[in-house]
C-alpha positions in Angstrom: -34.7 137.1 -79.4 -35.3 135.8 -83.0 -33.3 135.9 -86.3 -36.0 137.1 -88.8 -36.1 135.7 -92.5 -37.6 136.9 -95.6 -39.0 133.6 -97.0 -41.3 135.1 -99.5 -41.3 138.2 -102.1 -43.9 140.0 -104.7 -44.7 143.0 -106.5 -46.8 144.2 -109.3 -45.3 146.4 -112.3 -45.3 149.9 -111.0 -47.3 152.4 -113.2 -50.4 153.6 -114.2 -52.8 151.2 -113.1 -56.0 152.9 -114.1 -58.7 149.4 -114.0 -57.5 148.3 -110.8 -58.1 149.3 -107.3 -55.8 149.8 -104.5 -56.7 146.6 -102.8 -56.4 144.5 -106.6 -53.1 145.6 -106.7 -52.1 144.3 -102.9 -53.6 140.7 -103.6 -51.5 140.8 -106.8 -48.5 141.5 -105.3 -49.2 139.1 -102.1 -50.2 136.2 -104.5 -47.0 136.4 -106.0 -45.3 136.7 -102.8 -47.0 133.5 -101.3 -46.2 132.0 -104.6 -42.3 132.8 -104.3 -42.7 130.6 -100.9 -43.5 127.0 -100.2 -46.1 125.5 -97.9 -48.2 129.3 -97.0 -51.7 130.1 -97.6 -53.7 133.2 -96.9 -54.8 131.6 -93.7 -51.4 131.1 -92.4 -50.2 134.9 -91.7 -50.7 136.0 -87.9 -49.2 139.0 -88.4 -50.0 142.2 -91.2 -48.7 144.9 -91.5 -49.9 147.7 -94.0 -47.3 150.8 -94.9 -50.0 153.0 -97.0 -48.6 156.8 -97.1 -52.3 158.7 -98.4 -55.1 156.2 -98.6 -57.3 158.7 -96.8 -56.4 161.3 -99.5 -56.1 159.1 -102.9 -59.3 156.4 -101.9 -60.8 158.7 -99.4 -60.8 155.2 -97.3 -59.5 155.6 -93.4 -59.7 152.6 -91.1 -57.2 151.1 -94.1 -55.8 148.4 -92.2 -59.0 146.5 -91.7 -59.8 147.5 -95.0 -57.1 145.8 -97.0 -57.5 143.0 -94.5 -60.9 142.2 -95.9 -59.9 142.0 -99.3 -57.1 140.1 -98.7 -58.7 137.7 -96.4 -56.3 138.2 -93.4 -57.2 137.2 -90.1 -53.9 138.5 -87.4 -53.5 138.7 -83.7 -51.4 141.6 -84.4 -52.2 143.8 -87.4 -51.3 147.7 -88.3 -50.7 150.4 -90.5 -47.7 152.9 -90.8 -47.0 155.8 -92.4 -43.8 158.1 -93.0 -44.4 159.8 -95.5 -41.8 158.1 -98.3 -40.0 156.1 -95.7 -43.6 154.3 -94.8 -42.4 150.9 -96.8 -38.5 150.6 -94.7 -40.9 151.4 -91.3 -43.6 148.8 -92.2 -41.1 146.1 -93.0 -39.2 147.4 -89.8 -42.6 146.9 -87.6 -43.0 143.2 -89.5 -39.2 142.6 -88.3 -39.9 144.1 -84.5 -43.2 141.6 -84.4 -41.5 138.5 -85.3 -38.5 139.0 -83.4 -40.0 139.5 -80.5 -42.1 136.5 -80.9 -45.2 138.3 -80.8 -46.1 136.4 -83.9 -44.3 133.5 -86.3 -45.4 134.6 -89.3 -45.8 138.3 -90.9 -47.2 139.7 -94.2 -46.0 143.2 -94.8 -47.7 145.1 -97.9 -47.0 148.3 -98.8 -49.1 150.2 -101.5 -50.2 153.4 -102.9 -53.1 154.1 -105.7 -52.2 157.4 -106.9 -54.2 158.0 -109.8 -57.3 157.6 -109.1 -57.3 161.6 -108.5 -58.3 163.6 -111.5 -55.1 165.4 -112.5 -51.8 165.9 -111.8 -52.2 168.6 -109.6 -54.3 166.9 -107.2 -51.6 164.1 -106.7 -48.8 166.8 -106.5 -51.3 168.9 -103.9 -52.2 165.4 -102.2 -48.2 165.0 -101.7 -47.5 168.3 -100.1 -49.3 167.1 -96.9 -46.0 166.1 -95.5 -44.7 169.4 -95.8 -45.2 171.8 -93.1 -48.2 173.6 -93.5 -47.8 176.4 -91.6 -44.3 177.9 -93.1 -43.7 175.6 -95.9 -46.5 174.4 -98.3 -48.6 177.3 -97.8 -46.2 179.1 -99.2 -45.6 176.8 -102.7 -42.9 174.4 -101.0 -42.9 171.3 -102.6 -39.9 168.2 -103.6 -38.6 169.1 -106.8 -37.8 172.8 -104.9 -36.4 171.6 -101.6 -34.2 168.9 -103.4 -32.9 171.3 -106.1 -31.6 173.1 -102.6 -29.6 170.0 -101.8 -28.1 170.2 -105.3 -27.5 173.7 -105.6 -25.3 173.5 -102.5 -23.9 170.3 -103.3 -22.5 171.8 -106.9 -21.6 174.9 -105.1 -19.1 173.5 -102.4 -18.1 170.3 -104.0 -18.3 170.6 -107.7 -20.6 168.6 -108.8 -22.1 168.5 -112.2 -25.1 168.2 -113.7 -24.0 165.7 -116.0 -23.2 163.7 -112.4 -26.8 164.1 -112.1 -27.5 162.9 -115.4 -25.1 159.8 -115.1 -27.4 158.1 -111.8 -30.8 158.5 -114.2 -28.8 157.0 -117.0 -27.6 154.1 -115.1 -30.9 153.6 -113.3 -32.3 153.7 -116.2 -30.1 151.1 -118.3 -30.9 148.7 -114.6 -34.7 148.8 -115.1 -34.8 148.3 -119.0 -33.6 144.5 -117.8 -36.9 145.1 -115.0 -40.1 144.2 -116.4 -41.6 145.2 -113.5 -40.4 148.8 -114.1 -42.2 151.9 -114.7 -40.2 153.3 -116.9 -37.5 151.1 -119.2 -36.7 152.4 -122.4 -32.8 153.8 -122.2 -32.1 156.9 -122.2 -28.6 159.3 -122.4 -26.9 161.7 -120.5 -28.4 164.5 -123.2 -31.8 163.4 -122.6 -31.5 164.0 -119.0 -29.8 167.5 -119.8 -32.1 168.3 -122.2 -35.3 167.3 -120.8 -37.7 170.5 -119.2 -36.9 172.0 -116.3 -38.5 171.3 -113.3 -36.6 173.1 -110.5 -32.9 174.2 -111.7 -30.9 172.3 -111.9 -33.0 169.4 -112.1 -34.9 168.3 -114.6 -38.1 166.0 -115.5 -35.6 162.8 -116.0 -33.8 163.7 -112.5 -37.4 163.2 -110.9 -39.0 160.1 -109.8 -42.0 159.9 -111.5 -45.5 159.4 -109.5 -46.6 155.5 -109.8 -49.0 153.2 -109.0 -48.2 149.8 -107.6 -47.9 147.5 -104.2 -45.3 144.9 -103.2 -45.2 142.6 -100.7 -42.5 140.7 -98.4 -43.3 137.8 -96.1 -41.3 137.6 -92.4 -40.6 134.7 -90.2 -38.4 133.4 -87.3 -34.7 132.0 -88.4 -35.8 128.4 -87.0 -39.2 128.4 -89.1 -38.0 129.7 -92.3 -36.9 126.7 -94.0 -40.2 125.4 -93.5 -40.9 128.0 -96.8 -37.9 128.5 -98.7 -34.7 126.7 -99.0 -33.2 130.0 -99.5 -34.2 132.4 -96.9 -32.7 135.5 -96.7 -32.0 137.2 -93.2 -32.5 140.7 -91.9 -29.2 141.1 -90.0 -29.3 145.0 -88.8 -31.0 147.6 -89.3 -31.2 151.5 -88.5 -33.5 154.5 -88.1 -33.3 157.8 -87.1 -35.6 161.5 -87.7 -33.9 164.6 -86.8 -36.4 167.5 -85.6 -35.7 169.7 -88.8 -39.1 169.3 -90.7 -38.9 173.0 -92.0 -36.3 172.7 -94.7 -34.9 176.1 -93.8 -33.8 174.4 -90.4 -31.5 171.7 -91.9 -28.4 172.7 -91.0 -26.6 170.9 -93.5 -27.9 171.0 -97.0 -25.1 168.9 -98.8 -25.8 165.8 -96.3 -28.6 163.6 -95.1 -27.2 163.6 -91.7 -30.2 161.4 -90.2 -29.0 158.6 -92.8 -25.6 159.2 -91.3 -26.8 158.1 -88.0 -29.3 155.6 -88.9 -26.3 153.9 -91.0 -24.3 153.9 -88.5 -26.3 151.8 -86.0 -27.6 149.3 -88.8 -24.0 148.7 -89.4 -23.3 148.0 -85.8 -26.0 146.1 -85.3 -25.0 143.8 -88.7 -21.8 143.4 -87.6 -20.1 144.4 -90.6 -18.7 148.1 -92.4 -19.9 150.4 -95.5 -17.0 148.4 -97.7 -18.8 145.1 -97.1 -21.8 145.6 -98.2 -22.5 144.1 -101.9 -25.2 145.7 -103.5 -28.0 148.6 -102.4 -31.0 150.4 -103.1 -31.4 153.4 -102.1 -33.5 156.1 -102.1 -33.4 157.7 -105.5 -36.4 160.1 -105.5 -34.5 162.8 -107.4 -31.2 162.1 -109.2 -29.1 164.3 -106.1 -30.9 162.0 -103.5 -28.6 159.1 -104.9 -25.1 161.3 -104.5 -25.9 162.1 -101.0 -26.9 158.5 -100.1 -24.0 157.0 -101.3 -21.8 159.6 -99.1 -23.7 159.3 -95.7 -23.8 155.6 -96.5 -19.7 155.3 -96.9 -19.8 154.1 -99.9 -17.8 157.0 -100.5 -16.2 160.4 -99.2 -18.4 163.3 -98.5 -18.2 165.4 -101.6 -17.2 163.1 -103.9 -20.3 161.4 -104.5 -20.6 162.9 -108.4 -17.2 161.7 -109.2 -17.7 158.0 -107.6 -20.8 158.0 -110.0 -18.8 159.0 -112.8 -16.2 156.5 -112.2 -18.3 153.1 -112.9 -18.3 152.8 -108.8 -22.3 152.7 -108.9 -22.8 149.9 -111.9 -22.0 146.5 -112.2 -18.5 146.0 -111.8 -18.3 149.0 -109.5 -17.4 149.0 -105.7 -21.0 149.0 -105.2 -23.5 148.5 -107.4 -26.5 150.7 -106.5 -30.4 150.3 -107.5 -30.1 147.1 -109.9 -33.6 147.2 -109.6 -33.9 150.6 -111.5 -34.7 152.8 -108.7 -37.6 155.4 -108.3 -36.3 157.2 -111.0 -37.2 154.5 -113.5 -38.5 151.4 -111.3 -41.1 154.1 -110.1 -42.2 155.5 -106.6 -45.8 154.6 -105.1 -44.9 155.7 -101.6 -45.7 153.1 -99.7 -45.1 150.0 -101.3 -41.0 151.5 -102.6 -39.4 150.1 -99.4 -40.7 146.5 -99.2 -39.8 146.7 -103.4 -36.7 147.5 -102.2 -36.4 144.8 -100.2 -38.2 142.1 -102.7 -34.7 143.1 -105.3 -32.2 142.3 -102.2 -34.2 139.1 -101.8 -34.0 138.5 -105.6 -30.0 139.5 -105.3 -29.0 137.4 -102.8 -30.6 134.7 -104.2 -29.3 134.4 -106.9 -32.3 134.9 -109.4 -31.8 138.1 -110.6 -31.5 138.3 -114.5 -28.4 138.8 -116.8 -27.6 142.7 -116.9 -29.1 143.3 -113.4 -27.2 140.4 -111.2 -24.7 140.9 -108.6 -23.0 137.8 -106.7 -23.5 139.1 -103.3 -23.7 137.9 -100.2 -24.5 141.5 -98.3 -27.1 143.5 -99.6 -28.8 147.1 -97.7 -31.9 149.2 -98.5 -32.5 152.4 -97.8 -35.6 154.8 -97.7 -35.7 158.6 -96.7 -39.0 160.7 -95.7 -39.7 164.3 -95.7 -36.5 166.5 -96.4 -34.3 163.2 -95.7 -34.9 164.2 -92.2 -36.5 161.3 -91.4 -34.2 157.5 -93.0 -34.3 153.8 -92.7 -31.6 151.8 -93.4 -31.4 147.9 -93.4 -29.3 145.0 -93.9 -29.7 141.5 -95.2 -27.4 138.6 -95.7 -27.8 135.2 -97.6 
């Protein structure tokens, strides 16, 4: 069985992208990829991997795979697309990781990308979206995110005090991360009293505790330990990783609504499989969809005690300098969220971390880094681990 390196990392600027396609916005994001790399052309991937979450819905294009293949010029002996809803990018790289490690192929491309706003309105996106909620006793009835995550912080504040200005503190230090992120969506700073004063959405959160919808693609290149070199001098190595989905798609059958308890598990067997414990790990990016995602994450991660998630924020814990420095990159909330492509993004910032080459204001020396990337209700969660 093979180590598997990340040789090779790109992504466009997340946003509104309204002249350029779905498939302009993977070759950008693969041509700086190859770029980042030494010695790779188009011609030398046998492996591709697409994580796309609504193609069929945003481009009305199916058979997207062979699509994006085309326009990208790939020709692979092995070659597929995943979905998971907003854990799709952590389960394409995942698939990538599972096809060079076994040997199956030497060299993988893994793109993930979503073209959101080529519907007419925000409505359409937002109705497009509610596809992964159940729609027999969940969306037919109005469910959609900003409701079932205001649950999670509604029972959150209830049994373990949390604020909303703890709320308010992870989009204000996201946000501070991703003004020093070009590539960001979103990176003018903002302040706790623009969070608490910006409109409700679904109490208690509000617009600046939501991700916002983005356009955008990002890609990561995968290879065997013994061939990496051959690209990069300074590879970066997938050393565990994690995943787990717990049958409780209908939010009113979580059991636990101040918990991911799927990222729980999944972080438990990526740490096993790394080797190492929560305390070692250097720098994450997690899952940051709304500003309560973040407080739960660092908690099942064990980053910190369950329940005290708002006051670890509160405490510095979270920003440079902190225990753990979480989303450097800016997270969803400001780096953006086009489903499919936020996993292999997250991964392109660990690559850029452990490097060494991320920018003043955003750098972390670290030698550990872990992404993580929920679906659904955070009933389904990907967690993995890299190392210098």
């Amino acid at each position: 069985m093979n180590d598997v390196a990340i040789v090779g990392a790109g992504t466009t600027k997340y946003g509104k992208h309204l002249d350029k396609s779905a498939t302009d916005l993977a070759q950008l994001a693969v041509k700086e990829a190859i770029e980042s790399a030494e010695n790779i052309s188009i011609d030398d991937f046998d492996g591709f991997v697409l994580s796309s979450q609504n193609p069929e819905i945003l481009q009305k294009q199916g058979n997207s795979v062979n699509h994006f293949s085309e326009f990208l010029g790939i020709k692979a002996k092995f070659a597929t697309r995943v979905e998971g809803a907003c854990v799709s990018g952590s389960m394409g790289l995942i698939t990538g990781y599972m096809a060079v490690k076994s040997g199956l192929v030497d060299l993988c491309l893994v793109v993930g990308v979503e073209k959101c706003y080529e519907l007419p309105s925000s409505s359409d996106i937002m109705a497009a979206f509610s596809y992964v909620i159940d729609r027999d006793w969940e969306a037919a009835f109005g469910s959609n995110a900003p409701m079932g995550f205001a649950m999670f912080a509604t029972r959150h504040m209830s049994i373990y005090g949390t604020k909303e200005e703890h709320l308010a503190m992870v989009a204000v230090k996201n946000r501070k991360f991703a003004s020093k992120n070009p590539k960001a969506h979103f990176q003018k700073p903002i302040t706790i009293e623009d969070v608490l004063n910006s409109r409700p959405i679904s109490k208690p959160l509000k617009l600046l505790d939501c991700c916002p919808v983005s356009d955008g693609a990002s890609a990561i290149i995968l290879t065997r330990r013994e061939l990496a070199k051959n690209y990069t001098d300074t590879p970066v190595y997938i050393k565990g990783i994690g995943q787990f989905l717990i049958n409780e798609n209908v939010i009113s059958s979580i059991s636990d609504l101040t918990e991911f308890t799927a990222l729980k598990i999944a972080a438990r067997e990526a740490y096993k499989r790394a080797k190492i414990e929560p305390k070692d790990v250097d720098v994450a990016e997690v899952h940051d969809c709304f500003t309560i995602a973040e407080i739960l994450e660092i908690e099942a991660l064990g980053f910190c005690n369950k329940g005290e998630g708002g006051k670890f924020v509160e405490e510095g814990e979270t920003d440079l300098g902190g225990k753990i420095p979480v989303n450097t990159g800016g997270g969803l909330l400001s780096r953006g969220h086009p489903i499919g492509a936020t996993g292999i993004c997250q991964a392109g910032i660990i690559f850029e971390q452990l490097r060494g080459e991320a920018p003043k204001g955003r750098a972390v020396d670290a030698e550990i880094g872990l992404t993580q990337n929920l679906g659904g209700w955070g009933t389904s969660q990907a967690v993995i681990i890299y190392s210098r």
